[in-house]
N, C-alpha and C positions, 0 to 999 in steps of 0.2 A: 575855054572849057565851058560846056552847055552847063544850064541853070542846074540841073537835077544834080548833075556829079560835087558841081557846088555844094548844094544842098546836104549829099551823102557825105563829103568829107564833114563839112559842118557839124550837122550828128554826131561822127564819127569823135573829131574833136571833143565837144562838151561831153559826150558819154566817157574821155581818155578821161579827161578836167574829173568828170565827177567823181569817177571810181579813185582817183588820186590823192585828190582833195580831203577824206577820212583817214584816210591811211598817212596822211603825213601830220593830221593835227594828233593823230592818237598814237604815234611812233613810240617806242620809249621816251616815258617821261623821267627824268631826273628825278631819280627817289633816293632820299637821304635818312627817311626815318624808317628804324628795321622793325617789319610785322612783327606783332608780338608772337607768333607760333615760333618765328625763325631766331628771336630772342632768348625763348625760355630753352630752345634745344643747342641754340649756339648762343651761349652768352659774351659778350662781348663783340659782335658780328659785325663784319665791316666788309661795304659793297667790294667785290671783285672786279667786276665789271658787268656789261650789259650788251644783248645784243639781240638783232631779229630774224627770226630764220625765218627763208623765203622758200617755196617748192612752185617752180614756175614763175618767179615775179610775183606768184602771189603773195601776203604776208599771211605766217599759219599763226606761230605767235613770237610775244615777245620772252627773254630768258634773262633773268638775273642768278649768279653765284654768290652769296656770300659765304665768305670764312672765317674765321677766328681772326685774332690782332696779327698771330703768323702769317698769316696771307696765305696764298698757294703755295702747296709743297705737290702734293702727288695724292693718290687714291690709295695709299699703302698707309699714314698717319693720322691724318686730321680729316675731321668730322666737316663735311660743307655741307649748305642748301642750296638747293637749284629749284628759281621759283619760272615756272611757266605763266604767261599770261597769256591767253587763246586771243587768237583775234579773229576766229571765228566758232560755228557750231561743226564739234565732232564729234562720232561715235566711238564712247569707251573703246568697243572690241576693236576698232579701227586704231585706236592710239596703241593697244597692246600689241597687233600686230605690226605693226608698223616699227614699235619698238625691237619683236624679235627679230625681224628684218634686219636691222640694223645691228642688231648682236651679235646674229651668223655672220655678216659683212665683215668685223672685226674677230672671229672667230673664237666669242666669247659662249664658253660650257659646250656641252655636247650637245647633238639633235634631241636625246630625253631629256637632257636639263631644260634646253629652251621650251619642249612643247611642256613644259610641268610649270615652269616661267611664265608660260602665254596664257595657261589656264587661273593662275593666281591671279594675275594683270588684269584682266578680263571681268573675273570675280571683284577684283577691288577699283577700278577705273569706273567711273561713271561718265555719262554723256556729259561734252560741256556745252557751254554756248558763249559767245564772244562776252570777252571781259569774265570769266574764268578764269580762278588761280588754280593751279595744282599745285605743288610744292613737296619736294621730294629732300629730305633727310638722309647723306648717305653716313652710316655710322660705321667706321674702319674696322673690319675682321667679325661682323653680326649680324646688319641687316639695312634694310632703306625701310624709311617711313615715308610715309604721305599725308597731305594734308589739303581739302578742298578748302580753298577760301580763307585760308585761318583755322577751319575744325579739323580736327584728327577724322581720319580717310581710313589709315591700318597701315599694319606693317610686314612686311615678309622677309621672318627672319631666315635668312640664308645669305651667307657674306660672299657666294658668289653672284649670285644674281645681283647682289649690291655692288660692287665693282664691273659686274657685266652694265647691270642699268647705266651707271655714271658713266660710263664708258661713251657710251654713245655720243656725248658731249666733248667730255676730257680725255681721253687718250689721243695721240696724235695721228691714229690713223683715221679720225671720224669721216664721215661725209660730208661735214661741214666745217670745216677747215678756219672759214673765215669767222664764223661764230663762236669755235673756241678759241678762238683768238683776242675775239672781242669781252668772252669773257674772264678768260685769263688777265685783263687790261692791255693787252698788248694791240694797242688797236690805233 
């Protein structure tokens, strides 16, 4: 092999190493102590599980559940949190579509519900940038909360959009199969 091709794999190598090399020391970290936001709305709150959602190998972020001392039962009873940690910069309006996307794919509310859903989203999502919490409160039969970092974000009280949002994660037909899996603990 001539020096240059050499050369080119080389590069090529340390630029694989580099872009790797962050993304593994900042993977999910084993966290045992519950924020206090996800405390005072789920008291007694205990880790579910933990997982990282990838779109192309990239990593977008990282996803914790926690639930009451019951654990998982279903999106019909108990109150969960589902905390996002970004692991990189997105645009709010980007996360809210992205989520209706994902609600029509599970064929969650009607075309007016989602675009009324898209425009709430949009309204309440801020831009993130990497190491971003969002943290979303789903409350059984009323509403989802959120929460940026620990503050209170807002809430949109409507118990379908609340089960449509959680959805996207917890129902069995998500598009990401292996991450509710991981959060469910079954992993």
């Amino acid at each position: 092999m001539n020096p240059r091709r050499w050369q080119c794999v080389a590069i090529f190598l340390i630029w694989i190493i580099s872009i790797s090399m962050p993304a593994a020391r900042a993977e999910m970290p084993v966290s045992e102590a519950v924020p206090v936001h996800i405390q005072t709305e789920l008291p007694k709150a205990v880790m579910q599980g933990q997982g990282t959602f990838r779109w192309f190998g990239l990593r977008i972020y990282d996803a914790t559940l926690w639930t009451g001392p019951e654990g998982w039962n279903d999106l019909q009873k108990n109150k969960v949190a589902l905390d996002l940690r970004y692991a990189r910069n997105l645009v709010g309006r980007k996360i809210a579509d992205a989520s209706v996307q994902e609600m029509e794919k599970l064929h969650q509310g009607s075309a007016s519900q989602r675009q009324q859903w898209l425009q709430q989203m949009t309204t309440l999502f801020p831009d993130v940038k990497e190491g971003t919490h969002i943290t979303g409160i789903y409350v059984p039969n009323e509403s989802a909360r959120f929460y940026l970092d620990g503050k209170w974000l807002g809430e949109i009280r409507d118990a379908e959009f609340a089960r449509a949002f959680f959805s996207i994660w917890l129902d069995p037909q998500t598009s990401a199969p292996d991450l509710r899996k991981k959060l469910l603990g079954h992993s």
